[in-house]
C-alpha positions, 0 to 999 in steps of 0.5 A: 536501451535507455528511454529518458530519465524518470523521477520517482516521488517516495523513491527513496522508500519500500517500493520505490526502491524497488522500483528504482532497482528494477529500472537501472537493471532495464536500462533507465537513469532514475532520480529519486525524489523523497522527504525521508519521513521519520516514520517511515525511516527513523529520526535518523534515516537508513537509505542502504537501499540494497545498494542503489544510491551507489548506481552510476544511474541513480541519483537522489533529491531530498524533497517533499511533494508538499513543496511546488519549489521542490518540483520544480527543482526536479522536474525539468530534469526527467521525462518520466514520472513514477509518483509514489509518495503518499502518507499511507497508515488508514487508521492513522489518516482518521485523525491525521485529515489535514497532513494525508490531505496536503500530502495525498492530493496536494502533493498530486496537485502541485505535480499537475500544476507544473505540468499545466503550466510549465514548459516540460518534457514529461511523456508519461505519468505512472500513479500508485494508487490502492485497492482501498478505493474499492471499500469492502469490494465485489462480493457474490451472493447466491440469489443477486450476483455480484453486489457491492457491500457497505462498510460493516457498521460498529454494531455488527463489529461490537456482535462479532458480525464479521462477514457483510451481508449482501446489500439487497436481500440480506443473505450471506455472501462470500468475497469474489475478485474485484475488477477495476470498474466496481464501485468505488467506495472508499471508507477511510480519509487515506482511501479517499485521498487515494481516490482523488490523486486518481481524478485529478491525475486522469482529469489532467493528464487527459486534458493536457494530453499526457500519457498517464496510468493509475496502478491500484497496488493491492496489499505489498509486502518485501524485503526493505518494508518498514520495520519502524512503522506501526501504521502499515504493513501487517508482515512488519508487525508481526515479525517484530513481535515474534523477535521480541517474544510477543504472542501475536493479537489477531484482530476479529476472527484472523479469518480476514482476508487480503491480496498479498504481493511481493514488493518485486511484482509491483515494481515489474508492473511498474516498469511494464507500464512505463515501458509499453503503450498498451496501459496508457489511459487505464486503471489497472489492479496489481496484486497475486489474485489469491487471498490469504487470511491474516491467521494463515500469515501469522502461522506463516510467520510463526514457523518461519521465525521458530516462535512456540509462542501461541497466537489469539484472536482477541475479537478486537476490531477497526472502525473503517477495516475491510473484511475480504480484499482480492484484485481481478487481474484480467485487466493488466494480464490482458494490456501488460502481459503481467502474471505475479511471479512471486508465490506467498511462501517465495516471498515470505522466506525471502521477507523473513531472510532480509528481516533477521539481518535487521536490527530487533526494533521496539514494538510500537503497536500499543501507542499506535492502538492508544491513538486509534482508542483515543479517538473512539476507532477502537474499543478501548479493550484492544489498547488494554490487550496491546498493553498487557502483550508489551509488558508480558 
């Protein structure tokens, strides 16, 4: 049964494709709407896409969000909107303000405009947004309950203080699920454009009486991520180096830890919500509710690419980096009947499965680190460690 057409911004991406995929298999015509960014596609993009553009119910626009011309192009066109496209590296969004601005919020805002002010027959808006709003989460310490740290300052990161301490007395604190009505403190400027797509579209959408739904995506990973991308993606930047014979730099300890879920539990998620009524109006964590240390990927990884080369942890840090991540998913089992299907080690195998058809691509991970040092958010050890890596 096919309900109207959806758009989907970034569909032309890691998980807008996905997502496009698993509408046409549900019955729904698709158009995807994209800017083919260099960074995320090459300067001369792939758009296999597994196949997708090739669906008789899939078409495709050349665009980007930044553009009110280009929404207007597309718009009149659909009923449903799935807005994914979003500048996405939190390092780099540090010193990049003004295009993860235009691109975050101003994209978002000239999508609202239209819908303010335009005759539209859009019945629902689906937004992905990121568990980054939350800062370093919900922590629980013995003696105060559940609390809600700061960010861990540069003298705690320079000590090798890794683990927050809780806000009020001090004591030692271990991560807990954090649900959607935490507190929000976002700590990087791609957090807080994140934060602000999420107000402008639940401040819009409610005042023109349009369905809308805000899904925070934890830490995505899949086949079809970037592989060219040094900026995200912590799967893609690990299995680079190992085909290329790289030891693999673990950042801190390695015992940070992070909600990782497959690429294909976000687009059921997706589809839920488009589908059924029971999320409109809400704010809903996607994730796998476990928690997976970066050490634990990197041996992962190590075994599933054969690699004998040891890893280390190089106690280099990020400025703005989170310690611990992990979603509550009461919410979205509760509204949508969502359970995440795909376990770590099914992903995985499939992640590293697609990987190896892939091109070997050149590690890009040192000019992005010289950036970050370049602007006092990494001590410049991790640019001379990333270096000596790249020439071993």
């Amino acid at each position: 049964m096919r309900y109207g057409k959806v758009l989907i911004t970034g569909g032309l991406g890691f998980i807008g494709g996905h997502v496009a995929r698993s509408l046409v298999e549900h019955g729904w015509d698709v158009l995807l709407f994209d800017n083919l960014s260099p960074q995320t596609h090459g300067e001369v993009p792939e758009i296999t896409m597994h196949g997708i553009l090739q669906h008789p119910r899939v078409e495709a626009y050349r665009g980007d969000v930044r553009n009110p011309a280009d929404w207007e192009r597309v718009l009149p066109e659909v009923s449903y909107v799935v807005h994914l496209a979003a500048e996405t590296g939190t390092g780099q969004s540090m010193y990049e303000i003004s295009r993860y601005t235009k691109t975050n919020v101003g994209g978002t805002a000239n999508l609202l405009d239209y819908l303010a002010n335009r005759r539209h027959k859009i019945r629902k808006v689906i937004l992905g947004s990121s568990r980054s709003v939350y800062g370093e989460g919900a922590y629980r310490c013995v003696k105060c309950g559940v609390v809600h740290p700061a960010m861990r300052s540069e003298p705690m990161l320079i000590s090798g203080q890794w683990e927050p301490q809780c806000p009020s007395c001090g004591g030692q604190i271990s991560a807990t699920a954090t649900p959607e009505d935490a507190q929000l403190a976002p700590a990087s400027i791609y957090a807080v454009t994140k934060l602000a797509q999420e107000d402008l579209l639940r401040i819009a959408t409610k005042a023109l009486g349009i369905p809308s739904v805000i899904l925070r995506l934890q830490n995505v990973y899949g086949e079809g991520q970037s592989l060219k991308n040094p900026y995200t993606g912590i799967f893609s930047i690990f299995s680079n180096q190992l085909r290329l014979g790289m030891a693999l730099n673990l950042y801190e300890d390695g015992r940070e830890s992070r909600d990782f879920v497959h690429v294909t539990d976000v687009a059921r998620a997706v589809a839920l919500s488009l589908g059924l009524e029971a999320a409109d109006g809400h704010t809903l964590n996607v994730g796998s509710g476990c928690a997976t240390t970066i050490e634990d990927i990197a041996l992962l990884l190590r075994e599933q690419f054969g690699s004998k080369i040891p890893y280390f942890m190089s106690g280099q840090y990020r400025l703005g980096d989170i310690r611990h991540g992990l979603a509550e998913l009461t919410a979205i089992r509760t509204r949508l009947g969502f359970e995440p299907l795909v376990s770590l080690e099914q992903g995985l195998g499939r992640f590293v499965t697609w990987v190896k058809t892939q091109p070997v691509e050149p590690d890009q991970l040192v000019r992005a680190t010289q950036e970050l040092v370049n602007r006092g958010l990494m001590p410049e050890t991790a640019a001379r460690i990333d270096r000596d890596m790249a020439s071993d």
